[in-house]
C-alpha positions in Angstrom: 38.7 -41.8 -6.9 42.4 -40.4 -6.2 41.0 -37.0 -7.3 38.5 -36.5 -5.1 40.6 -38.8 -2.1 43.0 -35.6 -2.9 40.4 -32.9 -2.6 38.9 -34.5 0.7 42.5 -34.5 1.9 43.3 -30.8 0.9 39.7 -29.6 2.5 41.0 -30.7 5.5 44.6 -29.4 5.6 43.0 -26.5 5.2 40.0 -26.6 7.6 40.3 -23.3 10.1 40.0 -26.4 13.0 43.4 -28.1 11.6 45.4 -25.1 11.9 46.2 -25.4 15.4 47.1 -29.1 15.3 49.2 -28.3 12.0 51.2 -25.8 14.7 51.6 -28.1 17.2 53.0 -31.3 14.2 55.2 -28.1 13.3 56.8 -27.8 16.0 58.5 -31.5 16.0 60.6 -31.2 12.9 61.5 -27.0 13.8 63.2 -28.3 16.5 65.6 -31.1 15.6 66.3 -28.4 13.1 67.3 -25.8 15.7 69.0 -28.5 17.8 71.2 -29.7 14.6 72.4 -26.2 14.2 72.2 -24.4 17.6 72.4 -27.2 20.1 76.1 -26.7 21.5 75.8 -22.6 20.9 75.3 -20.5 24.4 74.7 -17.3 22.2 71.8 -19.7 20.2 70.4 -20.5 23.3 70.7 -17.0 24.8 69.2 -15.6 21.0 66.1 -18.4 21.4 65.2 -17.3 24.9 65.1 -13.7 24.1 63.0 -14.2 20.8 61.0 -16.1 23.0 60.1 -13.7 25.4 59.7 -10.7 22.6 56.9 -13.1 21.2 55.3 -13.4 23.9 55.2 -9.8 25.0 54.1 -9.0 21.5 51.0 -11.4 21.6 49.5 -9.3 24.8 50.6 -5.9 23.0 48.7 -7.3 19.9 45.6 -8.7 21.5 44.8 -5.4 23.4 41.4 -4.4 22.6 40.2 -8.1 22.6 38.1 -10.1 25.3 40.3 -10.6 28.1 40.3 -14.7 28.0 40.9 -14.4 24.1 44.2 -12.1 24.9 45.0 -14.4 28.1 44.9 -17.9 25.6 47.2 -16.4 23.1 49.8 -15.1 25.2 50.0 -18.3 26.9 49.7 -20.6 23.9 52.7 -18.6 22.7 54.6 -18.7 25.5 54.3 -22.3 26.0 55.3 -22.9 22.2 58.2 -21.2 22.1 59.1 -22.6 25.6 59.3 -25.6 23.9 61.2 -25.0 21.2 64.2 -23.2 23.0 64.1 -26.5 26.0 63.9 -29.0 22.4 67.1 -26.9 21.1 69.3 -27.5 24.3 68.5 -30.7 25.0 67.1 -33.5 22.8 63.9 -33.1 21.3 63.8 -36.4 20.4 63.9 -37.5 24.3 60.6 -39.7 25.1 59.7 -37.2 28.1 60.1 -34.0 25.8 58.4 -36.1 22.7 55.8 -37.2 25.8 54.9 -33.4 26.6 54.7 -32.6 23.2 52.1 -34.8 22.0 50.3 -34.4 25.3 50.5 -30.4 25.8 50.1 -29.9 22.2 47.1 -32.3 22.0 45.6 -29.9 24.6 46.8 -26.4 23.1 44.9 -27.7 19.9 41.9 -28.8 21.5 41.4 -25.8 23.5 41.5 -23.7 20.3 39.2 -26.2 18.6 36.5 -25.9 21.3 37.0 -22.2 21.4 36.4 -21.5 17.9 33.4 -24.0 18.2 31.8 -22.0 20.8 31.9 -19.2 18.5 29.4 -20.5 16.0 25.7 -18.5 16.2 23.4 -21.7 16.3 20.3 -20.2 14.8 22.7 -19.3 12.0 23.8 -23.1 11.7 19.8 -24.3 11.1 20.0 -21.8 8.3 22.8 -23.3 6.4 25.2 -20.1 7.6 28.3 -20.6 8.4 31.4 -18.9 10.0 29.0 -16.4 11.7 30.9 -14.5 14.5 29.2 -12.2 16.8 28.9 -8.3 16.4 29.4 -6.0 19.9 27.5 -3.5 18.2 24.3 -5.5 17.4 24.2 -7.4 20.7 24.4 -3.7 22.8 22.0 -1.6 20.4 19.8 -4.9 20.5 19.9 -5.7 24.1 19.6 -9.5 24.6 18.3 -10.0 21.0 20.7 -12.8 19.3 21.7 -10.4 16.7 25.1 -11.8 14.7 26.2 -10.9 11.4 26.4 -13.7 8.7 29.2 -12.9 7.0 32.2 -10.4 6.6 30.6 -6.6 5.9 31.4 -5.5 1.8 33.4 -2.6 2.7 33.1 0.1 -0.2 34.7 3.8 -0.2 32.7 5.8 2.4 29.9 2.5 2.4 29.7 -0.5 4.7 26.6 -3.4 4.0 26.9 -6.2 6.8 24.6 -8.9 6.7 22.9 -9.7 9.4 21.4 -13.0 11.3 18.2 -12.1 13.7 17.1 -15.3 16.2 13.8 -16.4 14.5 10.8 -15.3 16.8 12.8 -12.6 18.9 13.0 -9.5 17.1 12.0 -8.3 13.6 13.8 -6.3 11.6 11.1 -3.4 12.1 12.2 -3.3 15.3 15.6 -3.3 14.6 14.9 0.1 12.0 13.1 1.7 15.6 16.8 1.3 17.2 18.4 2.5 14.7 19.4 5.4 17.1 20.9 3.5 19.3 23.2 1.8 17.0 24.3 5.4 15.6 25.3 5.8 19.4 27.5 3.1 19.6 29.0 3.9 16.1 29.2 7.4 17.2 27.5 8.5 13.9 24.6 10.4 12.7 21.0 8.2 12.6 20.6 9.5 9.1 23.8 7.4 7.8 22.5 4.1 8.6 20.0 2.3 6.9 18.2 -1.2 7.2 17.3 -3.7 4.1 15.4 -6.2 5.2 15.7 -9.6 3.1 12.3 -9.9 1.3 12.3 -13.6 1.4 13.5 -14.2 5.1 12.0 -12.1 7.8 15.0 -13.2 10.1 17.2 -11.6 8.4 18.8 -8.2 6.7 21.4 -5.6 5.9 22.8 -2.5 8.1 23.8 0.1 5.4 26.4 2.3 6.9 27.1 5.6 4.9 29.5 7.3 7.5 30.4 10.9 5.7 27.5 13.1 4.1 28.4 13.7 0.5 26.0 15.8 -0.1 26.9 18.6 2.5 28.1 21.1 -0.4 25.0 20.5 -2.6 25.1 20.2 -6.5 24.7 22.7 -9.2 21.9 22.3 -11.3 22.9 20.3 -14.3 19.8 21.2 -16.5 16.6 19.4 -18.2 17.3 16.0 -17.7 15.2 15.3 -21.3 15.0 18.6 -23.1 11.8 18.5 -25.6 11.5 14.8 -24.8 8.3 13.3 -23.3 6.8 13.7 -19.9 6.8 9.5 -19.5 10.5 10.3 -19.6 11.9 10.4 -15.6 11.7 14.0 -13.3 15.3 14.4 -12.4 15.6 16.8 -9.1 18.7 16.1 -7.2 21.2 13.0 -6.2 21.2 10.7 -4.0 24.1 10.2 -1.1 25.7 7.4 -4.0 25.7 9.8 -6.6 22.9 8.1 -8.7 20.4 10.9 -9.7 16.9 11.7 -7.9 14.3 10.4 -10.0 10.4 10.2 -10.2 7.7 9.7 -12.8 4.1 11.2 -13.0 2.3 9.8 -16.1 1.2 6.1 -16.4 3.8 3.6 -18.3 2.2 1.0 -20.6 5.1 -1.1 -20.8 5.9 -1.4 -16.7 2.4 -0.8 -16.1 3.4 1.9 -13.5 0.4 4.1 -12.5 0.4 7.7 -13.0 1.2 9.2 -9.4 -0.4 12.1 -7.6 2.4 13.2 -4.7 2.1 15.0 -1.3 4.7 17.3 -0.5 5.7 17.7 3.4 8.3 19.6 4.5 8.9 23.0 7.4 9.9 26.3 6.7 13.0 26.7 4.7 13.5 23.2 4.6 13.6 23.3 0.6 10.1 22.1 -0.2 9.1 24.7 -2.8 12.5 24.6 -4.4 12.2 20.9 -4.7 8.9 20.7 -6.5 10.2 23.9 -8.5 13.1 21.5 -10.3 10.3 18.7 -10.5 8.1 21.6 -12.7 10.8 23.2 -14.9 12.3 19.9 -15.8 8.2 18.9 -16.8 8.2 22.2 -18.8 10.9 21.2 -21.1 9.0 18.9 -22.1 6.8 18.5 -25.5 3.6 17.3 -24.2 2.9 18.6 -21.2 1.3 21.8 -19.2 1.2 22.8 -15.6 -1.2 24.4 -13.7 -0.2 26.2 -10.0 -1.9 28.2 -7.0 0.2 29.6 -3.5 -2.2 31.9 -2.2 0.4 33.0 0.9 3.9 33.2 -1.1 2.3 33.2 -4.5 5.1 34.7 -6.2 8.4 33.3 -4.2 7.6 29.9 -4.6 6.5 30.7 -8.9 9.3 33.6 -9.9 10.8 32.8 -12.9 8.0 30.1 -13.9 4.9 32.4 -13.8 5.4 33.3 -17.9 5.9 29.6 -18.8 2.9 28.1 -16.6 -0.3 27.3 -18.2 -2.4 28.8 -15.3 -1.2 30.1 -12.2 -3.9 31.5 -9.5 -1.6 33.5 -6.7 -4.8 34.2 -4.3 -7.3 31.4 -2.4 -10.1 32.6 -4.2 -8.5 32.5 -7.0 -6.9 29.1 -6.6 -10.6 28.0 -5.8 -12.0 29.2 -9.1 -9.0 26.7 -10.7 -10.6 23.9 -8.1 -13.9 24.3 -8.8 -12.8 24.6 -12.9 -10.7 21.1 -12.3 -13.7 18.7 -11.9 -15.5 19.6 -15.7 -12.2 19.5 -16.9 -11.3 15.8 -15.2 -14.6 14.8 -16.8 -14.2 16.3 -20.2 -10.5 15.0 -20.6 -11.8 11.0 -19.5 -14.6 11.3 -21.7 -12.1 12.5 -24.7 -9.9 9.8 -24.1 -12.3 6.6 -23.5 -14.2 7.2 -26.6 -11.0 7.5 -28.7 -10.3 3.9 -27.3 -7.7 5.5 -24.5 -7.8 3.4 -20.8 -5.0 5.8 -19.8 -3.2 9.6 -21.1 -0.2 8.1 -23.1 2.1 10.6 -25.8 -0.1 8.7 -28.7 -3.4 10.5 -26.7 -1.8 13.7 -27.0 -0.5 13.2 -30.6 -4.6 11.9 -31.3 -6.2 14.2 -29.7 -4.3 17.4 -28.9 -4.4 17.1 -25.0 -1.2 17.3 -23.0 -0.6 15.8 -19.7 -1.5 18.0 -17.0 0.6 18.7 -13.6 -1.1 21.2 -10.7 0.7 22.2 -8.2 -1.2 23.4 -5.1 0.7 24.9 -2.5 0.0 25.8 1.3 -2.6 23.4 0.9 -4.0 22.8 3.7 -5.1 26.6 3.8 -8.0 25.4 1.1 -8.5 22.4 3.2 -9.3 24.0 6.3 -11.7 26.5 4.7 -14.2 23.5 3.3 -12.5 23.5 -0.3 -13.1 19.7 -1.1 -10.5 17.9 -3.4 -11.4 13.8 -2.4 -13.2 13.7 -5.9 -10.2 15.5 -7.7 -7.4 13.3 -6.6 -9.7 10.0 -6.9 -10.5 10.6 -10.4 -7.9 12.9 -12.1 -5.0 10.1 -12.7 -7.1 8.3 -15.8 -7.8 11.7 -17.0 -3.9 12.3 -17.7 -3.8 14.6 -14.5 -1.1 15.0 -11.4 -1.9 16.8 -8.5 0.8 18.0 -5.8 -0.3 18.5 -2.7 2.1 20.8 -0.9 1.7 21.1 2.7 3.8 21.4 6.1 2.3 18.6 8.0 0.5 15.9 6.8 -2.0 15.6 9.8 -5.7 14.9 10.1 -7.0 18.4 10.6 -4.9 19.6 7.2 -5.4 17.6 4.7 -8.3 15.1 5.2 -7.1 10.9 5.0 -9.4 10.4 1.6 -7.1 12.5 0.0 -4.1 11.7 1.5 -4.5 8.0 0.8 -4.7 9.0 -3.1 -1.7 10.0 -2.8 0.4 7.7 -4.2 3.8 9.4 -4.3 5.5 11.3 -1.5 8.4 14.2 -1.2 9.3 14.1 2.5 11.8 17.0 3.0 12.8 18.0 6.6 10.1 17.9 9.6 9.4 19.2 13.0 9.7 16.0 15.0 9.1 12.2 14.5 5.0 12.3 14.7 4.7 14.5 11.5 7.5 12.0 10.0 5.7 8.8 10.9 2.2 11.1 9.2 4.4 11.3 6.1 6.0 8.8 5.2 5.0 5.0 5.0 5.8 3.0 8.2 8.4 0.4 6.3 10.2 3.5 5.3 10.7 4.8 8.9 11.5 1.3 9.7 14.2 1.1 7.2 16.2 4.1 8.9 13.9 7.2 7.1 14.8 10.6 9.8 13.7 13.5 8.1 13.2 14.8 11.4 17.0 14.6 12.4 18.0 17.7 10.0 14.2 19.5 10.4 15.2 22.9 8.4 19.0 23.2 9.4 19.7 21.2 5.7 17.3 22.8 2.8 16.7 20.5 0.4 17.6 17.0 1.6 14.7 14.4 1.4 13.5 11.0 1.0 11.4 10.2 -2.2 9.0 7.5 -2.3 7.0 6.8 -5.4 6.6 4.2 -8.2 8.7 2.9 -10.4 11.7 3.7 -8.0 13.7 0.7 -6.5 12.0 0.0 -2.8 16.0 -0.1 -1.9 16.3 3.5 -2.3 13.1 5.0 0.0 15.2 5.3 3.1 18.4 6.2 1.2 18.3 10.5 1.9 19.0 12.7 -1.1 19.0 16.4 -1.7 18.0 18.2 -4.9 20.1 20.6 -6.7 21.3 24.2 -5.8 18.6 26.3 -7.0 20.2 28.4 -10.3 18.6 31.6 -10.6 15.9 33.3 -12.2 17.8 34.5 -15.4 19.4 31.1 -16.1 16.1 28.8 -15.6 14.1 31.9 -17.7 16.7 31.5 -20.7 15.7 27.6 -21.0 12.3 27.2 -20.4 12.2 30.3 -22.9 13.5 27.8 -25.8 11.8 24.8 -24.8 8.4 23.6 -26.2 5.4 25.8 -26.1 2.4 23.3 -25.7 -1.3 24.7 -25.4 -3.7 23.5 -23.2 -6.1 21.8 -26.1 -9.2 22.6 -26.8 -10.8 19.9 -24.8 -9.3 21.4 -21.9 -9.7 24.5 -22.5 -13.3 24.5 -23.3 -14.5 22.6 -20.0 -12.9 25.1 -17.9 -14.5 27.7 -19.6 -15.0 31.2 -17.8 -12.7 30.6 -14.9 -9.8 29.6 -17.2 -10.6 32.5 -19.9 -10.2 35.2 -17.4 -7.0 34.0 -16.0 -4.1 36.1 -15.2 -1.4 36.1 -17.6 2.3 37.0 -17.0 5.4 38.0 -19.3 8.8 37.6 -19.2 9.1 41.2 -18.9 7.2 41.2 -15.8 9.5 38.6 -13.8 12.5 40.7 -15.0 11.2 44.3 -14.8 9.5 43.9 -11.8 11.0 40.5 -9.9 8.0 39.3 -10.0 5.4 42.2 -8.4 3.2 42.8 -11.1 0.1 41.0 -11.4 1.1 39.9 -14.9 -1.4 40.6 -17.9 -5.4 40.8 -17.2 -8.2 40.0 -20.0 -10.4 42.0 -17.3 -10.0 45.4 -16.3 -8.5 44.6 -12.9 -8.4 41.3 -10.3 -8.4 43.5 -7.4 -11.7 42.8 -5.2 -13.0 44.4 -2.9 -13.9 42.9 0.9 -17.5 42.7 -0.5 -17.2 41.2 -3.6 -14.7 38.8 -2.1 -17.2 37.6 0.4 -19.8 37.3 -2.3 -17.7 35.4 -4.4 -16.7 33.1 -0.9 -20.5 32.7 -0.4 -20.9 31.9 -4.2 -18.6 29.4 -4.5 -20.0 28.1 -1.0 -23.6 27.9 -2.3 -22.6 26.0 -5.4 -20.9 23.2 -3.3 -23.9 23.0 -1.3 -25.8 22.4 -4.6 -23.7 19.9 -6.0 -23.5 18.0 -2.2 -28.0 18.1 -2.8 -27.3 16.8 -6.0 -25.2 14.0 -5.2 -27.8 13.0 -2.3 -30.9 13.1 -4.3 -29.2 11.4 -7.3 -30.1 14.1 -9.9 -30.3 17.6 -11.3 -31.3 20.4 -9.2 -33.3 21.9 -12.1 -34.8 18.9 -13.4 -38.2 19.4 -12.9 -40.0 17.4 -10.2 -39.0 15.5 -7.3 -36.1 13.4 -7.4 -36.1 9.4 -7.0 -36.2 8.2 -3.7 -37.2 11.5 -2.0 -41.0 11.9 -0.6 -42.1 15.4 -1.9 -44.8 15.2 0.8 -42.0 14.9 3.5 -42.1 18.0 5.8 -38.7 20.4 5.8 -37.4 20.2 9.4 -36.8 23.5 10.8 -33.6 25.1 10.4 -30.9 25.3 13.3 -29.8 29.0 14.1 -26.3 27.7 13.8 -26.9 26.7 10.4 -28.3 30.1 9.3 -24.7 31.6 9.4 -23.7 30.6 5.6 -27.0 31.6 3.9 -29.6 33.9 3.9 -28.4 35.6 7.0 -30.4 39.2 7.5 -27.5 41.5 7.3 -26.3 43.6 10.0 -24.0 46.3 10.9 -20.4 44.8 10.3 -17.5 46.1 12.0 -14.3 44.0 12.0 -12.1 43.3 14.8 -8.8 43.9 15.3 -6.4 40.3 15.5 -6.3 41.3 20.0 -10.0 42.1 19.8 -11.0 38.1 17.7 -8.2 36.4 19.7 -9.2 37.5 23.0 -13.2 36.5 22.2 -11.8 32.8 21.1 -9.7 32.4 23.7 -13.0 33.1 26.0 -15.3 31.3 23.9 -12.6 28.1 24.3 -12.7 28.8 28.2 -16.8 28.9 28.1 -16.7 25.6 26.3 -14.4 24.1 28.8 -17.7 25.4 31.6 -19.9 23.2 29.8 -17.4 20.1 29.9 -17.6 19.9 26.2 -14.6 17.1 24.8 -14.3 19.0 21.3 -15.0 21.7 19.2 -14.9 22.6 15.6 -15.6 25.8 13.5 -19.6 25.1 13.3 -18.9 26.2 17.1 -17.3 29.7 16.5 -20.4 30.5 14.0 -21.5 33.1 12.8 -18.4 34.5 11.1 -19.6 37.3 9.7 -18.0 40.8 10.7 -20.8 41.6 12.9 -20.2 38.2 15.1 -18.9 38.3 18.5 -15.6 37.2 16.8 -15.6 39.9 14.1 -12.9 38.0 11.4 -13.9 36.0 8.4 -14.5 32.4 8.3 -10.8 31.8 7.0 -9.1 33.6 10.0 -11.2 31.4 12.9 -10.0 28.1 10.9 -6.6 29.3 10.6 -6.4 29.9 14.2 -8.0 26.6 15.4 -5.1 24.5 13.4 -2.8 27.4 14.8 -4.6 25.9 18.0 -4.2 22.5 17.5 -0.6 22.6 16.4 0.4 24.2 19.8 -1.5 21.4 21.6 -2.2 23.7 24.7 -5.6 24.3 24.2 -6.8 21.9 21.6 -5.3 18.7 19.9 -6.0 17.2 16.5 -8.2 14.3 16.2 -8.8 11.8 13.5 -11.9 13.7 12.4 -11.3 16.7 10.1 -12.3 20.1 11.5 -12.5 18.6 14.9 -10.4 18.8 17.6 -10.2 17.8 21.2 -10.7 20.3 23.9 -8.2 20.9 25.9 -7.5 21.5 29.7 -4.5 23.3 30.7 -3.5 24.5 33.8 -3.5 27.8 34.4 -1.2 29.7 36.7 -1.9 31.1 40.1 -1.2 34.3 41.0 
């Protein structure tokens, strides 16, 4: 009982509310001191009334930069406290008129600060159990009226500041308070891309502000080599570091112990803003590996974005067609590879599958992308099915929109590589909205900082997805040529290699010698005589490729083989063949004519009239089925590839069309023209 009367009585000395009345008991016994030893002294009394006076000045020096009442109360609590003291040192404190004021005035001094400090409190903090919480200038003005107040003293770290904050309950979210996130920089006068929110899973009202006020990673760091040199692909990709210093890590094969799915990833990024180079440390760092093989196409900088990895890539098509023959060869292979692995008792590619069976773990990389989605190449199937089969796909791209890449594909996409972007809509298409919420501005630094990014994938802490990083400075050819030279050579087994049969027998091979010798400008080592096509035979192998997805879209429909013999289920033999649109003669069949191509003025200046002839007719949107036939003898006069490429060209302007949710649609638009 005398213990805890003793801790009751010490909780209360030391109660923030008792320390004004503590000053004000003080002041009693401080002077009948003073009076016992200065009472008769002039200079004492002259001493006191100067001290007195310096104390005072000092409390408005000192309170500058405080609300005006706060400064106004100390100065003249200090004032009338040392007042006191220097009239209980002359005269006699212990007179009932100067013992009177004391016990009065003080009473009031002490109550004043009381009620002050009372006021203080945030209430909605108080039904929460918080205490101490004291308001926060910058909150309240980036907020507006929200009651915004911080719960507790921000953990101040070197060049890091985490300040909990309190949000009223039913007034504003904390995804609203990510979407101000640039005006809070404002009033820090700091960069957007330093401050981050974390919002407290398990109470909606309430969060951290991450403040990360210098950019560490302005001077980039070297590359520091394979992260797991002959080690297994389960192992983590290590590309770059985050602004803490902890390195940039992702997985792409399934984990049996987590349970973490393998991960197909989109890569988004604008020119020069590091996007290649980022995925290229993701792919040497995979070749280093023991158990794994990686499979590439570029068809527009084929060579730049490969270099010193064209010897030391399993197959690697530098051309669309190509890169299509690698497409169409993926889907036998997908199959082939699931089949292998279900019947040898495998849900999912783990190292044991490969040790079993022979078959690595597969990574393609397929860059410019959206260049193969806007000419019809389909890859929904791929993506959907390839993760089980011990495949990753990259899907490289600049932005992420509707008319690129088409949303079946892009919602398979499980991780994502976001490096800088032309403005906040192709940020909000590439990244998940929490992210953005959470502070994510990739759009801030567009391409003016190559290779800073945000990663967002499995297995990574949901802490770190707004957290910017930038991977490592590139090294150069001859240094990542010397270690992928020494590390594992892994073949792609023969399950692999016999379901993609002719495309991946016949494709080119490169050496060391030709990276070196020739920095990269031969075509590498042919099995055929030459890969050099003519317009013909390209166009042939374009309507090829075109008439075997046709065939395989009849198939799907019918629910059976095309040369199975008799009519399929479900479809009435008897049924009469509607006649066929002259639009849809374009693709097939078409009687040929005398071709003569274009020049670019000649095509652009017939689409820009065809657009204007459309706008006549009041039409709301357009695709490429409008601009049909493509063939050289057309009123446009370019390929099929050139009038697709110039619609998204089109639609990224948004002068004469705009994208629209549909792929290979757009809106018509309806500018003004110009009077002369």
């Amino acid at each position: 009982m005398a213990d805890s009367l003793k801790a009751d009585l010490r909780k209360a000395v030391t109660h923030p509310r008792m320390r004004p009345w503590l000053t004000v008991a003080a002041e009693l016994p401080a002077t009948v001191a003073a009076h016992a030893l200065w009472g008769d002294s002039p200079v004492a009394a002259v001493g006191l009334t100067i001290a007195a006076g310096v104390l005072t000045a000092t409390t408005w020096w000192a309170g500058e930069g405080t609300k005006a009442p706060r400064r106004l109360h100390a100065t003249l609590s200090t004032a009338a406290g040392t007042s006191y003291l220097l009239i209980g040192t002359v005269g006699d404190p212990l007179d009932p008129a100067l013992l009177s004021t004391l016990v009065i005035g003080g009473a009031v001094a002490a109550g004043g600060w009381n009620i002050r400090q009372a006021l203080r409190v945030n209430p909605e903090a108080s039904k929460d159990g918080q205490q101490g919480a004291v308001e926060t200038g910058v909150l309240v003005k980036a907020l507006g009226n929200a009651k915004a107040a911080l719960r507790g003293a921000p953990k101040v770290e070197p060049n890091k500041v985490t300040a909990p904050y309190q949000l009223a309950p039913g007034e504003i979210t904390n995804a609203e308070v990510g979407r101000r996130i640039d005006a809070i920089a404002s009033e820090l006068g700091v960069s957007p891309n330093s401050i981050r929110i974390q919002a407290d899973p398990e109470n909606a009202a309430q969060g951290q502000l991450v403040l990360v006020p210098k950019d560490v990673l302005t001077d980039g760091t070297p590359w520091p080599g394979p992260s797991h040199f002959g080690g297994s692909i389960t192992d983590e990709v290590v590309i770059g570091l985050y602004e803490d210093g902890e390195p940039e890590q992702f997985w792409f094969p399934y984990d049996e112990q987590t349970k973490r799915n393998a991960t197909h990833f989109l890569g988004a990024g604008m020119n020069g803003s590091g996007k290649s180079e980022g995925f290229k440390f993701a792919v040497i760092d995979a070749r280093t590996r023991c158990d794994v093989i990686v499979w590439g196409v570029d068809p527009s900088k084929g060579r730049q974005t490969f270099g010193p990895l064209l010897p030391f890539m399993d197959w690697v098509e530098l051309t669309e067609a190509g890169g299509n023959n690698m497409i169409e060869a993926l889907s036998p292979v997908i199959t082939a590879r699931a089949d292998a692995l279900g019947v040898a008792g495998f849900k999912n590619w783990t190292p044991e599958a490969f040790e079993k069976l022979g078959m690595p773990y597969m990574i393609v990389w397929i860059e410019e992308a959206a260049r193969f989605f806007r000419n019809g190449t389909e890859m929904e199937g791929l993506v959907m099915e390839a993760r089980s089969a011990g495949i990753s796909v990259i899907i490289s791209l600049q932005r992420p929109s509707s008319t690129s890449m088409p949303t079946d594909v892009r919602e398979q996409l499980g991780g994502v590589l976001c490096f800088g972007v032309k403005g906040s809509t192709t940020a909000d298409m590439a990244l998940p909205d929490d992210v953005r919420d959470a502070g994510a501005r990739p759009e801030a630094w567009e391409n003016r900082k190559p290779g800073y990014n945000y990663l967002v994938a499995p297995g990574i802490d949901e802490e770190r997805y707004p957290m910017k990083a930038r991977t490592f400075t590139p090294p150069t050819d001859e240094e990542i040529i010397a270690v992928l030279s020494i590390a594992p050579k892994t073949d792609a087994g023969a399950v692999t290699v016999n379901a993609a049969g002719e495309a991946y027998a016949n494709r080119p091979l490169f050496t060391v010698d030709d990276v070196l010798t020739n920095n990269g400008a031969s075509p590498g080592i042919q099995p055929k005589e030459s890969i050099v096509m003519t317009k013909e035979e390209t166009e042939a192998a374009e309507q090829a490729r075109l008439e075997q997805q046709v065939d395989r879209e009849i198939n799907a429909a019918v629910g059976g083989d095309a040369d199975d013999d008799g009519p399929a289920p479900d479809v009435d033999a008897d049924q009469e063949i509607r006649p066929v649109e002259a639009s849809e003669m374009w693709a097939f069949g078409q009687a040929p004519v005398d071709r003569v191509e274009k020049t670019q003025d000649d095509a652009w200046a017939e689409l820009v009239a065809m657009l204007a002839e459309y706008r006549d007719e009041d039409r709301e949107t357009v695709g490429p089925k409008d601009f049909a036939p493509y063939g050289k003898g057309s009123r446009i006069g370019r390929s099929r590839a050139w009038v697709s490429e110039k619609l998204g060209d089109l639609a990224d302007e948004g002068i004469h069309l705009a994208e629209t949710e549909q792929p290979g649609v757009y809106k018509l638009l309806y500018p003004e023209m110009a009077t002369a």
